[in-house]
ChimeraX commands (.cxc) that place a marker at each C-alpha (Angstrom):
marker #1 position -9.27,7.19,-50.28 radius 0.5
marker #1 position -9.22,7.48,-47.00 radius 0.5
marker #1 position -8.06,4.77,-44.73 radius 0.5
marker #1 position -9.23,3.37,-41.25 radius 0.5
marker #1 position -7.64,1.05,-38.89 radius 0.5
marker #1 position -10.44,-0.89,-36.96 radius 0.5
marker #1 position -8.89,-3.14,-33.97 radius 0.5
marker #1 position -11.46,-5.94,-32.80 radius 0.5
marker #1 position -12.75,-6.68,-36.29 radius 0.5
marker #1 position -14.69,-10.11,-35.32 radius 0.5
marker #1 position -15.82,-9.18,-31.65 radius 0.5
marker #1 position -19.53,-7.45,-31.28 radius 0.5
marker #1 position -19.13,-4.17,-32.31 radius 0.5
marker #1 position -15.65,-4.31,-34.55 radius 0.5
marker #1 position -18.10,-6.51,-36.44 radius 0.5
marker #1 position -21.09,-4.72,-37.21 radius 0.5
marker #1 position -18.13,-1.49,-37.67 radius 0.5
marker #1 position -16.37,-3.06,-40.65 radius 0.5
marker #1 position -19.88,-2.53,-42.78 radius 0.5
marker #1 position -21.21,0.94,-41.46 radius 0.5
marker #1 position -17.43,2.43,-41.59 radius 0.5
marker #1 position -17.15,0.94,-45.11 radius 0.5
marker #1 position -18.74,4.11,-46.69 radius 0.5
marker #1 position -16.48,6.16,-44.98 radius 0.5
marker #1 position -13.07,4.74,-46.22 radius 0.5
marker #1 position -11.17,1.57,-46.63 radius 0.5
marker #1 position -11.77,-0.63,-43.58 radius 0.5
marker #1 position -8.31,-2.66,-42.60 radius 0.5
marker #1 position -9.17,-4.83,-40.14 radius 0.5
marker #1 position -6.02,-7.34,-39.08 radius 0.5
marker #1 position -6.30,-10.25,-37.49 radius 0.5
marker #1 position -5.13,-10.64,-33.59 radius 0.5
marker #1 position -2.00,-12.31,-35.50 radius 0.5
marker #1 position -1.38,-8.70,-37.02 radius 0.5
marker #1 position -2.71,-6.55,-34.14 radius 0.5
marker #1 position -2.60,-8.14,-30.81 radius 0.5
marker #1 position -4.06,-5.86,-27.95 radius 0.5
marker #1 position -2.18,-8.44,-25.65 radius 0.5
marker #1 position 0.88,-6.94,-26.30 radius 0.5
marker #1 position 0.84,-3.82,-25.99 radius 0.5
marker #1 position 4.58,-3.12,-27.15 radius 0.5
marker #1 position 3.69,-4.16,-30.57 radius 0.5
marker #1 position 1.38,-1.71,-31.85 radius 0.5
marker #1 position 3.24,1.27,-32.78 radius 0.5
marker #1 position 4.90,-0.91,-35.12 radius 0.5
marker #1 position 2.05,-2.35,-37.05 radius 0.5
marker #1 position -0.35,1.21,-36.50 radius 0.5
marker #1 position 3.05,2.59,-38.82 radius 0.5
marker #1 position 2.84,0.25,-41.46 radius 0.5
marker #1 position -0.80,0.96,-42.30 radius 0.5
marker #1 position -0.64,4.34,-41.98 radius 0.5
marker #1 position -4.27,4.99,-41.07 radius 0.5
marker #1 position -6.11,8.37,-41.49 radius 0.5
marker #1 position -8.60,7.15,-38.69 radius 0.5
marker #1 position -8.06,4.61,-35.29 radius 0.5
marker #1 position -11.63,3.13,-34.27 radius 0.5
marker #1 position -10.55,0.84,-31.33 radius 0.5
marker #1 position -13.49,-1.17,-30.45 radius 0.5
marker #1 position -11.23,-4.11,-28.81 radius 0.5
marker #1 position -11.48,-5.07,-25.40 radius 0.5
marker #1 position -11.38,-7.59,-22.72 radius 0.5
marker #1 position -14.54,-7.79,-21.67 radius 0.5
marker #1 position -14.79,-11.02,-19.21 radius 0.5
marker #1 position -16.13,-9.08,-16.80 radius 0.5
marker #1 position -15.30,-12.24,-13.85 radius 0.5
marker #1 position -12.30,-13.31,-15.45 radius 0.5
marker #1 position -10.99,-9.83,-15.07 radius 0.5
marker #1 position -10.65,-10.84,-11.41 radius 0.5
marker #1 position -7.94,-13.46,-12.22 radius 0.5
marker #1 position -6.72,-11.87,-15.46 radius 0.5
marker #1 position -5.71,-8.29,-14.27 radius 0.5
marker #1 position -2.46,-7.95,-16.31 radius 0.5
marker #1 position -4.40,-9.06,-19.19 radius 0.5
marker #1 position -7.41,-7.05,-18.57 radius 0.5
marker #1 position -4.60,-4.09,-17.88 radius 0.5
marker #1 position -3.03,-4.68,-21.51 radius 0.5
marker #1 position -5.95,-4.46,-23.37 radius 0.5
marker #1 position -8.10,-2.53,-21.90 radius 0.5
marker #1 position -5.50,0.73,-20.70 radius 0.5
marker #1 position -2.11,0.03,-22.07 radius 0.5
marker #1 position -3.35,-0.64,-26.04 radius 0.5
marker #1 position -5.49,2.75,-25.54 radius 0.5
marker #1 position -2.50,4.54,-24.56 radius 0.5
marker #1 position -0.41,3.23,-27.19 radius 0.5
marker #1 position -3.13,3.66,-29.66 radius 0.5
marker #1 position -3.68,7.15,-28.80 radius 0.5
marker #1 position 0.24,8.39,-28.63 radius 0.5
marker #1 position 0.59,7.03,-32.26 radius 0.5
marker #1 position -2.66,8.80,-33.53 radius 0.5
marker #1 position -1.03,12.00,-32.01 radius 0.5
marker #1 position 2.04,11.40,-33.49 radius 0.5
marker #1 position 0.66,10.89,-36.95 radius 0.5
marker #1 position -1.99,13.91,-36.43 radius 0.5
marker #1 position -4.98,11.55,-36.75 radius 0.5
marker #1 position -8.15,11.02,-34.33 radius 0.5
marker #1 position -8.51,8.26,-32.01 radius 0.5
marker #1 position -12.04,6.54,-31.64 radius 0.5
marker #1 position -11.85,4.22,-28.67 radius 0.5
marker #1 position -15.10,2.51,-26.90 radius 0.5
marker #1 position -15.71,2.33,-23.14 radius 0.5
marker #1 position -18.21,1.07,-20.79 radius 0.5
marker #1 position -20.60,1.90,-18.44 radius 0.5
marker #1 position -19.29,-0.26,-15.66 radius 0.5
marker #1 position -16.63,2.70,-14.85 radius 0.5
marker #1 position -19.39,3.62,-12.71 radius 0.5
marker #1 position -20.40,2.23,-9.52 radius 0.5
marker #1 position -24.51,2.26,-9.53 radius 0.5
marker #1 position -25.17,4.53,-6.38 radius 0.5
marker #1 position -26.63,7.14,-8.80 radius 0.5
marker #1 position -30.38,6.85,-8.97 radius 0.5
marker #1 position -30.83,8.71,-12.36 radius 0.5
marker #1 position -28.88,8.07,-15.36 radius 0.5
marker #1 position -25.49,8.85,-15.71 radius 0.5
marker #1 position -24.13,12.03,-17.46 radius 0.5
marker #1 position -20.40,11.97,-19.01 radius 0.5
marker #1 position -19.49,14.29,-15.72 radius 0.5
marker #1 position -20.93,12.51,-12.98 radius 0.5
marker #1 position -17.94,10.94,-11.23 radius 0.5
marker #1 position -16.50,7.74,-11.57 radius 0.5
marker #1 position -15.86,4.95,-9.44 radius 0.5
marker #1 position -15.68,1.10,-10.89 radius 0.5
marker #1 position -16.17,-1.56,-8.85 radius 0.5
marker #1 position -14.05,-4.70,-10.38 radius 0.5
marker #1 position -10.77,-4.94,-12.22 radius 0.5
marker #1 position -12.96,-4.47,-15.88 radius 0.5
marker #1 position -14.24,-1.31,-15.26 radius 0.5
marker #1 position -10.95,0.43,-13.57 radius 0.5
marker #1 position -8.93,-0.72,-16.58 radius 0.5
marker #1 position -11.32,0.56,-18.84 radius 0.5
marker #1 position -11.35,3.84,-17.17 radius 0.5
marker #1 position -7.56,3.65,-17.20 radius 0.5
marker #1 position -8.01,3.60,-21.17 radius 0.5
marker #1 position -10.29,6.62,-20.76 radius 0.5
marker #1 position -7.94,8.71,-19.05 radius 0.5
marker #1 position -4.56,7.48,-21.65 radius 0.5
marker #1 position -6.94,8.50,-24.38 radius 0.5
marker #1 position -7.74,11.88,-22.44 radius 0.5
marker #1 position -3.99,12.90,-21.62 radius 0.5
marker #1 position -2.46,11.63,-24.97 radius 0.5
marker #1 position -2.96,15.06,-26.65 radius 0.5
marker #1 position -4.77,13.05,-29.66 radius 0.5
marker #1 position -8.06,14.38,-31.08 radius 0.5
marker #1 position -10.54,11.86,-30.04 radius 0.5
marker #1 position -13.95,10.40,-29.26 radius 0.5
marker #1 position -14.07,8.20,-26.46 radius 0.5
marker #1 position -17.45,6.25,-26.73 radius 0.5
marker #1 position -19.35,4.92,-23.67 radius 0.5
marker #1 position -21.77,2.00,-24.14 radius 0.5
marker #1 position -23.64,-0.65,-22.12 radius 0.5
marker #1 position -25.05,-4.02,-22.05 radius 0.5
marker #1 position -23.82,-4.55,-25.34 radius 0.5
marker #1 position -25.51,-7.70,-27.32 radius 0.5
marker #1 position -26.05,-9.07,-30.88 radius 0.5
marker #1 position -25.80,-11.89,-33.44 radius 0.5
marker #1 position -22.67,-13.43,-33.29 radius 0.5
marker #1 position -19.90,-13.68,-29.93 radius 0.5
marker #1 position -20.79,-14.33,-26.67 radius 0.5
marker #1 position -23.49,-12.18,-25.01 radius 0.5
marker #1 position -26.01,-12.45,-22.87 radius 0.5
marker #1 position -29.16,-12.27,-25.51 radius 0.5
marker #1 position -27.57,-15.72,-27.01 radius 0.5
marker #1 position -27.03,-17.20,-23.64 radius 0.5
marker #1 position -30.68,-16.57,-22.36 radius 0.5
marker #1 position -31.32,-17.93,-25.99 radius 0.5
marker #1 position -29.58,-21.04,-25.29 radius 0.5
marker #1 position -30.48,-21.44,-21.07 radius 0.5
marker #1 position -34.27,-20.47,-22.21 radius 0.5
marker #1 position -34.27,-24.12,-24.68 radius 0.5
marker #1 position -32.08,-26.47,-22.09 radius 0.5
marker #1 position -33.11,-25.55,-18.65 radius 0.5
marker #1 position -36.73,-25.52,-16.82 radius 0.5
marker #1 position -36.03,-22.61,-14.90 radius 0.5
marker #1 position -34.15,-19.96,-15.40 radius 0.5
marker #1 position -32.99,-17.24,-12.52 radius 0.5
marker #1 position -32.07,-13.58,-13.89 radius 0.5
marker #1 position -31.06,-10.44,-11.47 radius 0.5
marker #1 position -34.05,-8.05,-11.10 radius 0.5
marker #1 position -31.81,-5.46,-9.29 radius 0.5
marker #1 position -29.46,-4.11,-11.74 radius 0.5
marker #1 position -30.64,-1.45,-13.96 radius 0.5
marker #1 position -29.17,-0.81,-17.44 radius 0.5
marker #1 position -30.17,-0.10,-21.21 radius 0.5
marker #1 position -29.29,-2.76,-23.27 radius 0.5
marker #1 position -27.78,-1.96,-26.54 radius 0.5
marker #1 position -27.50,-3.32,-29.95 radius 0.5
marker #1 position -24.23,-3.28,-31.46 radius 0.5
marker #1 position -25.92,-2.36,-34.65 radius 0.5
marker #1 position -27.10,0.43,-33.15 radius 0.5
marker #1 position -23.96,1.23,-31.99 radius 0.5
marker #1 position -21.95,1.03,-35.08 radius 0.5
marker #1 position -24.83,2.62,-36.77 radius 0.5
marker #1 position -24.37,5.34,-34.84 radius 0.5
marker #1 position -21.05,5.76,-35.07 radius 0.5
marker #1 position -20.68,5.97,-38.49 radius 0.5
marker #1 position -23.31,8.84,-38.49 radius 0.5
marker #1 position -20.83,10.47,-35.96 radius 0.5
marker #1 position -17.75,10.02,-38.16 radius 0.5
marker #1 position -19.30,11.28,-41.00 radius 0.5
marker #1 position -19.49,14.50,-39.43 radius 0.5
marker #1 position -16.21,14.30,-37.70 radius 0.5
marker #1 position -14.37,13.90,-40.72 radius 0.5
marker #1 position -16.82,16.33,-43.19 radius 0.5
marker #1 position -14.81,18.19,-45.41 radius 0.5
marker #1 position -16.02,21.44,-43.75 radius 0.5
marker #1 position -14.44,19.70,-40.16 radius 0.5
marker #1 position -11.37,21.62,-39.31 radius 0.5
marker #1 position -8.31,19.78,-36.75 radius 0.5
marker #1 position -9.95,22.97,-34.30 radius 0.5
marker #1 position -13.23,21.59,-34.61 radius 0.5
marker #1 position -12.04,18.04,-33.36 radius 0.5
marker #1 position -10.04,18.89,-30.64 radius 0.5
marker #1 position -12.81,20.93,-29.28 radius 0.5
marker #1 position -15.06,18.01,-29.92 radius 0.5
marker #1 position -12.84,15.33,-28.28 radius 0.5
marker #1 position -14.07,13.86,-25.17 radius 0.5
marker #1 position -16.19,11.47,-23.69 radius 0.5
marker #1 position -19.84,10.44,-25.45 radius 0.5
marker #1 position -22.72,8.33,-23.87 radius 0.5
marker #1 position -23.61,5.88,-26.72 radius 0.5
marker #1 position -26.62,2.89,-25.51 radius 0.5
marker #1 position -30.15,2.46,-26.03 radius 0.5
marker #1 position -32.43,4.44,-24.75 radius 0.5
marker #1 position -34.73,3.62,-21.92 radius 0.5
marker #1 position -33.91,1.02,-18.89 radius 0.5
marker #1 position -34.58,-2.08,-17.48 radius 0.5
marker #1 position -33.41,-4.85,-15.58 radius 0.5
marker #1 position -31.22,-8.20,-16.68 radius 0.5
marker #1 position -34.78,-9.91,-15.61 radius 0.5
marker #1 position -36.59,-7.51,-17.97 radius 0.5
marker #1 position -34.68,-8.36,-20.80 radius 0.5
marker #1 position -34.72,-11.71,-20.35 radius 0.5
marker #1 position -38.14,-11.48,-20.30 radius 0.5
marker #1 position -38.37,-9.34,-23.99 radius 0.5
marker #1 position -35.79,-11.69,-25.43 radius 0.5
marker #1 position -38.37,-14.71,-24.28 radius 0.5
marker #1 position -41.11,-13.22,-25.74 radius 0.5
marker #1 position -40.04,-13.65,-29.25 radius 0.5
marker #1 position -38.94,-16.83,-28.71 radius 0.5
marker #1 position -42.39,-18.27,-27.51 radius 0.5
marker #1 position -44.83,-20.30,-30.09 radius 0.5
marker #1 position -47.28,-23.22,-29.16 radius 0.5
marker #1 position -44.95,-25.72,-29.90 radius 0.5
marker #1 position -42.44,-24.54,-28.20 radius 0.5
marker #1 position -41.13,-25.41,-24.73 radius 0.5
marker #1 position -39.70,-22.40,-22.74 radius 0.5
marker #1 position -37.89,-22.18,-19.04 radius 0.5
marker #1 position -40.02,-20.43,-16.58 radius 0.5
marker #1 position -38.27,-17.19,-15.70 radius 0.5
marker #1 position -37.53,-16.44,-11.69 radius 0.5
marker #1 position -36.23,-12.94,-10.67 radius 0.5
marker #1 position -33.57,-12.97,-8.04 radius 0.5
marker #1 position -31.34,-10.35,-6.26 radius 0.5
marker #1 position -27.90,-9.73,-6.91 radius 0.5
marker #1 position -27.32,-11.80,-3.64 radius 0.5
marker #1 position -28.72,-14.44,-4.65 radius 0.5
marker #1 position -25.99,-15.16,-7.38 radius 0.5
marker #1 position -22.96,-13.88,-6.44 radius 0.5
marker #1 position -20.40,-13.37,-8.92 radius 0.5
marker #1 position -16.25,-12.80,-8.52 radius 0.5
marker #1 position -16.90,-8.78,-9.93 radius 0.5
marker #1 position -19.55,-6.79,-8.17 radius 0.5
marker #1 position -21.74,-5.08,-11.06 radius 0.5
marker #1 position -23.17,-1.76,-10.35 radius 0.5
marker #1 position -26.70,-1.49,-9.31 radius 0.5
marker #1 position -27.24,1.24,-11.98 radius 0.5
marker #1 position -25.50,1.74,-14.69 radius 0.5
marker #1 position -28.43,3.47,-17.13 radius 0.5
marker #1 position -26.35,6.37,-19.82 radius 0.5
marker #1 position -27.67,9.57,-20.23 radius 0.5
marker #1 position -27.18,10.48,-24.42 radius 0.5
marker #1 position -28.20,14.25,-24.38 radius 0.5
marker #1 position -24.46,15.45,-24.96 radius 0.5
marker #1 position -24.27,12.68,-27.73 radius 0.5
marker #1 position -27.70,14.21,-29.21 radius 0.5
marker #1 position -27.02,17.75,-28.59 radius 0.5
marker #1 position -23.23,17.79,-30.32 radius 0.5
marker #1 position -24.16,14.94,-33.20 radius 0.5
marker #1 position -28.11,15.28,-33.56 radius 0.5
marker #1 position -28.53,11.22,-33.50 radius 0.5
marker #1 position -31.31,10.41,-31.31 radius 0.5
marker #1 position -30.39,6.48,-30.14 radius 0.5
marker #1 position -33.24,3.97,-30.11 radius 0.5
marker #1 position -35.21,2.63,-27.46 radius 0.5
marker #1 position -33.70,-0.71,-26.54 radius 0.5
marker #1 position -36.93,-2.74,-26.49 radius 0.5
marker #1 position -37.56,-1.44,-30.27 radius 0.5
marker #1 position -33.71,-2.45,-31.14 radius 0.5
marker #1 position -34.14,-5.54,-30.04 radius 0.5
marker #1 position -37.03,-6.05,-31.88 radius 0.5
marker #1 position -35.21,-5.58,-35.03 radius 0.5
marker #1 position -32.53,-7.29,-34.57 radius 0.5
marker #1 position -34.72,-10.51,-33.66 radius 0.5
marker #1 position -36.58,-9.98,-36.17 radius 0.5
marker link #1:1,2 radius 0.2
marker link #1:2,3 radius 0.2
marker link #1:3,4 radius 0.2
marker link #1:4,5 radius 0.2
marker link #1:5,6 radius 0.2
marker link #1:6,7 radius 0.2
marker link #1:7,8 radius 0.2
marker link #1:8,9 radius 0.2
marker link #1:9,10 radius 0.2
marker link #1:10,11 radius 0.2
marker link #1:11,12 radius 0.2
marker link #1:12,13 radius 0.2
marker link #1:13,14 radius 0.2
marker link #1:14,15 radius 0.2
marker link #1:15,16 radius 0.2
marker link #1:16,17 radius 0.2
marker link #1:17,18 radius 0.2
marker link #1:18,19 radius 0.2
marker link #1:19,20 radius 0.2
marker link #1:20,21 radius 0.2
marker link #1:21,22 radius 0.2
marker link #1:22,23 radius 0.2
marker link #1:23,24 radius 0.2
marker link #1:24,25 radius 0.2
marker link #1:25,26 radius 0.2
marker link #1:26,27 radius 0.2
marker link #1:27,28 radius 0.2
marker link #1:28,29 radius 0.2
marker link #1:29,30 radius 0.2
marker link #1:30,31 radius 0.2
marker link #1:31,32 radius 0.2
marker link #1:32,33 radius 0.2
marker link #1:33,34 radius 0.2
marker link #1:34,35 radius 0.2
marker link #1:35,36 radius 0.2
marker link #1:36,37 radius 0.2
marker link #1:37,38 radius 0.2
marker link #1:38,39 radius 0.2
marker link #1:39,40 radius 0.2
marker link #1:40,41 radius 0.2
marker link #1:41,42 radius 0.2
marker link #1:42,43 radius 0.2
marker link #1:43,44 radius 0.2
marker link #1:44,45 radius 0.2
marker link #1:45,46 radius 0.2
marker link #1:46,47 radius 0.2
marker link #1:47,48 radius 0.2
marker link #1:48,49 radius 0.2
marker link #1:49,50 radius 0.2
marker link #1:50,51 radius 0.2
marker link #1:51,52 radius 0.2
marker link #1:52,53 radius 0.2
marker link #1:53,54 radius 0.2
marker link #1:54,55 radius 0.2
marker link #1:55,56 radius 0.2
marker link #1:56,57 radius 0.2
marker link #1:57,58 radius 0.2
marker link #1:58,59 radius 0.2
marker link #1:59,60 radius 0.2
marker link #1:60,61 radius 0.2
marker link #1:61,62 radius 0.2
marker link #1:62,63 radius 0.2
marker link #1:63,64 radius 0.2
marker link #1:64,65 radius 0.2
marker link #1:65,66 radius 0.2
marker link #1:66,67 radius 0.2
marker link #1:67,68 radius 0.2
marker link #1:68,69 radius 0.2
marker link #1:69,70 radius 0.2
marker link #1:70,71 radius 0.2
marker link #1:71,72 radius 0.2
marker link #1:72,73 radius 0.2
marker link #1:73,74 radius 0.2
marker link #1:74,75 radius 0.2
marker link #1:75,76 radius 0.2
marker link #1:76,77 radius 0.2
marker link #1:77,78 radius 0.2
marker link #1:78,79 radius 0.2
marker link #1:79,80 radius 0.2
marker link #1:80,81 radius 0.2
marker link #1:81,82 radius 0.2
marker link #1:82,83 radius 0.2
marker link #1:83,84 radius 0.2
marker link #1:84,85 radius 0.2
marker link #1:85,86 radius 0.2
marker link #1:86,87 radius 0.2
marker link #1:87,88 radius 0.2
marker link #1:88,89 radius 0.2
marker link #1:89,90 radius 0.2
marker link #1:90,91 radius 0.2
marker link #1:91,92 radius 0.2
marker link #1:92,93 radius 0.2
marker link #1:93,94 radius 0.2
marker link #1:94,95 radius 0.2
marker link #1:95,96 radius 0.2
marker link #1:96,97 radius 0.2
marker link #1:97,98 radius 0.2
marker link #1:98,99 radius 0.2
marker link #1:99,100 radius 0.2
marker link #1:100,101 radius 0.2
marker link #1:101,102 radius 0.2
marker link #1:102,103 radius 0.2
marker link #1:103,104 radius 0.2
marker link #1:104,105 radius 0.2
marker link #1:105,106 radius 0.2
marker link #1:106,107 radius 0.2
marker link #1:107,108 radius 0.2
marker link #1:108,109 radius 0.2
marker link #1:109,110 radius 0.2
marker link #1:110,111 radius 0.2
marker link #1:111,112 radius 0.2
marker link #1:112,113 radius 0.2
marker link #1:113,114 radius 0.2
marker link #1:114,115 radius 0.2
marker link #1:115,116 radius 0.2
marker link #1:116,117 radius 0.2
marker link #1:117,118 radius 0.2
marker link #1:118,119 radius 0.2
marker link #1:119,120 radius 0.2
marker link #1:120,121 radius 0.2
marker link #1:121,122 radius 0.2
marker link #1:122,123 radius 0.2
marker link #1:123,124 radius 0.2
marker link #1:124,125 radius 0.2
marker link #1:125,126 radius 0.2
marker link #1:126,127 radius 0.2
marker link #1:127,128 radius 0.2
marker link #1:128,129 radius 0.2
marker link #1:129,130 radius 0.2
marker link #1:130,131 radius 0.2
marker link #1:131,132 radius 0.2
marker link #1:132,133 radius 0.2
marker link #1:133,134 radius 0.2
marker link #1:134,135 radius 0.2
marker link #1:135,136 radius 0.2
marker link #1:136,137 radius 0.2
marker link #1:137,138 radius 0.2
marker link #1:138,139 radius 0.2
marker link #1:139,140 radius 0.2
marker link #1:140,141 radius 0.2
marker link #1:141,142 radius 0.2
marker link #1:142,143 radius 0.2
marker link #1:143,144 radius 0.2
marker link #1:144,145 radius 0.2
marker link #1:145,146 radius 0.2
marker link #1:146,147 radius 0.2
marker link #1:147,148 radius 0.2
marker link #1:148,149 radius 0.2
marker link #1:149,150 radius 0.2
marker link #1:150,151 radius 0.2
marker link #1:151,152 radius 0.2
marker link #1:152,153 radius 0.2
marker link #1:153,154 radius 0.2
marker link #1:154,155 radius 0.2
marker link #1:155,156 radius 0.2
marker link #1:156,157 radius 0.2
marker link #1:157,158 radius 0.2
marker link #1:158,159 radius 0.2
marker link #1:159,160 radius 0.2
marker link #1:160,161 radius 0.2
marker link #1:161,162 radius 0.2
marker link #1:162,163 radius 0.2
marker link #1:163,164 radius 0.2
marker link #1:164,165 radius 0.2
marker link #1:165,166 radius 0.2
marker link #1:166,167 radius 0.2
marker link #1:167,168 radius 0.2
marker link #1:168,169 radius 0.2
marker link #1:169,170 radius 0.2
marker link #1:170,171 radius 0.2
marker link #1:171,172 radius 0.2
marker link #1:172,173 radius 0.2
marker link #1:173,174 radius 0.2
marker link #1:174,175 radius 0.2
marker link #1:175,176 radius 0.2
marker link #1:176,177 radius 0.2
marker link #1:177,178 radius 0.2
marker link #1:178,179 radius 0.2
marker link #1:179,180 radius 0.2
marker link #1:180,181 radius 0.2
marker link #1:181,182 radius 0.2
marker link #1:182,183 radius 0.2
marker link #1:183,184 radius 0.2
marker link #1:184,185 radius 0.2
marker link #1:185,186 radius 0.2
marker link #1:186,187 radius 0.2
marker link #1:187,188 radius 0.2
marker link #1:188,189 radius 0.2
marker link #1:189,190 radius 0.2
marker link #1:190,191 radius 0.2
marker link #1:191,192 radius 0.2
marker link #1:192,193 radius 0.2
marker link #1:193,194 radius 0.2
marker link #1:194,195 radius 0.2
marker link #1:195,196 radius 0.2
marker link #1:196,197 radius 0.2
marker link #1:197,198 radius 0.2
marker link #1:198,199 radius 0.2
marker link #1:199,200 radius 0.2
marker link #1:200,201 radius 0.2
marker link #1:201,202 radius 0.2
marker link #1:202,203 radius 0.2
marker link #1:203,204 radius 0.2
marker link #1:204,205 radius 0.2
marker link #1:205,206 radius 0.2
marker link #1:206,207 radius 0.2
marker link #1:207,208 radius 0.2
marker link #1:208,209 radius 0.2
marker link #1:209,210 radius 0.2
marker link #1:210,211 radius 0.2
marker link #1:211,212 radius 0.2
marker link #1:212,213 radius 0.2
marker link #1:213,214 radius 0.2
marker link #1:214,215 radius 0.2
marker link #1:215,216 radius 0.2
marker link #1:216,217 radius 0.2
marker link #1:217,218 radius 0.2
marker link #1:218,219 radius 0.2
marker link #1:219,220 radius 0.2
marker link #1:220,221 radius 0.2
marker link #1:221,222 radius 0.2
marker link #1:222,223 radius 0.2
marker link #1:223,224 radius 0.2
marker link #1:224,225 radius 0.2
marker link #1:225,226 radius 0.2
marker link #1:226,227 radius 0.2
marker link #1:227,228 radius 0.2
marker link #1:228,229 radius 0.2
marker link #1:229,230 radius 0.2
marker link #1:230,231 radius 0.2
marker link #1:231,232 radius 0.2
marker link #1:232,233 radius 0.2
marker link #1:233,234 radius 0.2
marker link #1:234,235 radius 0.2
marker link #1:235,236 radius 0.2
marker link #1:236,237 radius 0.2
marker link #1:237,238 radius 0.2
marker link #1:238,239 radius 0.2
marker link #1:239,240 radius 0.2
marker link #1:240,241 radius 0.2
marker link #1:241,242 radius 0.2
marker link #1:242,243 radius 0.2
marker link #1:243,244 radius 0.2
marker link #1:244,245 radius 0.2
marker link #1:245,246 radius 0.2
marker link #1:246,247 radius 0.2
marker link #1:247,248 radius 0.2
marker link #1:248,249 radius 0.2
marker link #1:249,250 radius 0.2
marker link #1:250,251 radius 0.2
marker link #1:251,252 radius 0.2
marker link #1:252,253 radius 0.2
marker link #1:253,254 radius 0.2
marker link #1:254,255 radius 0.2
marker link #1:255,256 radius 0.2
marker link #1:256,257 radius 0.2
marker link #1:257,258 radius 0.2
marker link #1:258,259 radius 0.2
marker link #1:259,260 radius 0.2
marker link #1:260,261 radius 0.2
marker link #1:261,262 radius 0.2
marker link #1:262,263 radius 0.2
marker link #1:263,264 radius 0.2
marker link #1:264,265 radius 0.2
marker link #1:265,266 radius 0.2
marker link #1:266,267 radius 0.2
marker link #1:267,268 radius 0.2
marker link #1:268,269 radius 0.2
marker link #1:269,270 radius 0.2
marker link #1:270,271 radius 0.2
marker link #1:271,272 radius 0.2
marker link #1:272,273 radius 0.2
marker link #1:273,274 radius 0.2
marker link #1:274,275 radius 0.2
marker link #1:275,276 radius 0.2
marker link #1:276,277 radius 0.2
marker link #1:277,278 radius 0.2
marker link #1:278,279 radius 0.2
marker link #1:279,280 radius 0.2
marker link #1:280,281 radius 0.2
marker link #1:281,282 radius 0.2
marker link #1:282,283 radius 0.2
marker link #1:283,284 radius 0.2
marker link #1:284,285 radius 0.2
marker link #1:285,286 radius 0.2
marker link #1:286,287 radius 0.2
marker link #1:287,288 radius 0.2
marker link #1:288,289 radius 0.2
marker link #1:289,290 radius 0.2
marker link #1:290,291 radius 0.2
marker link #1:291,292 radius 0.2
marker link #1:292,293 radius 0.2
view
């Protein structure tokens, strides 16, 4: 049976991954005790004593402010584990799946974003992400490199469970109405991914095929809106006549500045993903619906 190494097991994504993969192979998922992003130095070691037949690397730091303060950190995980992860999976002739994020972009673009369009992050989160991009790029692995935004779901912190929480305590509640994204299920995303590595590693898939296949994919929701939008969907299912709700304000993005500037718009274009895989990705107003309900 096949085996794959999934890094991030209890964040978001690495989560919902550990089920969908499941049908694939057999899922090893270590602990951080076992696998530690942090330290960089240590991964050859443990990727060699699993010997995987797959790396799906949806770990990150993702403190987006923190990032700020926590370069070397954000560094280590987010560029230097990539790069580490990736020269093992060439050495043991394997592919590398590694997850990115939208913010390697820096919002100037009006229209959504296409895997070509030039990057240009504005904080410490997205450069060391794109640093991971590029490791993953250059290491000579086959790989998918898998670009998502506004990522939210059950379990972790994210911002549906925080408007969850500020919608019960607080009166009123302000939410940017300037940035533009597609938020994204991380069902949806591991959903999705699955149907992608089912292909990728199809009998009929030669080593050829993947290397000519490896590069960067758009993976979110389809459609856009603003963090005030969503708030706004997320509030709706909360709402019931006995229920006591804050009162949602928009603001701008100057009205609550944070330590990491956030690009304006950060929407994903998913033709390539469509095109190359055939998986058409949700709306995000309808994945939201399901996973709240």
């Amino acid at each position: 049976m096949r085996t794959i190494l999934l890094t991030g097991a209890s964040g978001q994504v690495g989560w919902e991954l550990q089920r969908t993969l499941s049908s694939l192979g057999k899922v090893i998922a270590p602990g951080r005790d076992e696998l530690d992003l942090s330290r960089p130095a240590t991964l050859a070691q443990t990727v060699r004593r699993f010997k995987p037949d797959l790396i799906v690397n949806p770990a990150a730091y993702t403190a987006v402010d923190k990032a700020e303060t926590e370069q070397a950190l954000a560094q280590a995980v987010n560029a230097e584990s990539p790069l580490m992860l990736a020269r093992e999976a060439q050495r043991l002739g394997i592919s590398l799946v590694h997850y990115s994020t939208d913010y390697v972009f820096d919002g100037r673009k009006a229209s959504a974003y296409v895997e070509t369009d030039e990057t240009g992050p504005l904080g410490v989160y997205g450069a060391s992400k794109l640093e991971g991009e590029m490791a993953v790029t250059g290491s000579g692995a086959s790989h998918l490199i898998l670009r998502t935004s506004w990522v939210y779901g059950l379990r972790g912190r994210n911002f549906l469970l925080t408007m969850q929480r500020l919608a019960q305590e607080r009166e009123v509640i302000g939410v940017v109405n300037d940035q533009f994204g597609a938020p994204t299920w991380s069902r949806s995303i591991a959903e999705a991914s699955a149907q992608i590595l089912a292909l990728w590693l199809s009998p009929g898939a030669t080593d050829e095929d993947r290397h000519r296949l490896s590069g960067i994919y758009h993976l979110s929701c389809a459609g856009r809106t603003s963090w005030h939008g969503f708030t706004e969907a997320i509030l709706s299912y909360m709402r019931s006549p006995d229920r006591h709700l804050a009162t949602l304000r928009p603001i701008t993005t100057a009205e609550f500045p944070t330590a990491a500037r956030r690009p304006a718009n950060s929407v994903l274009d998913n033709r390539k993903l469509q095109q190359t895989f055939g998986i058409v990705m949700p709306n995000w107003e309808d994945a939201l619906k399901l996973c709240l309900n």
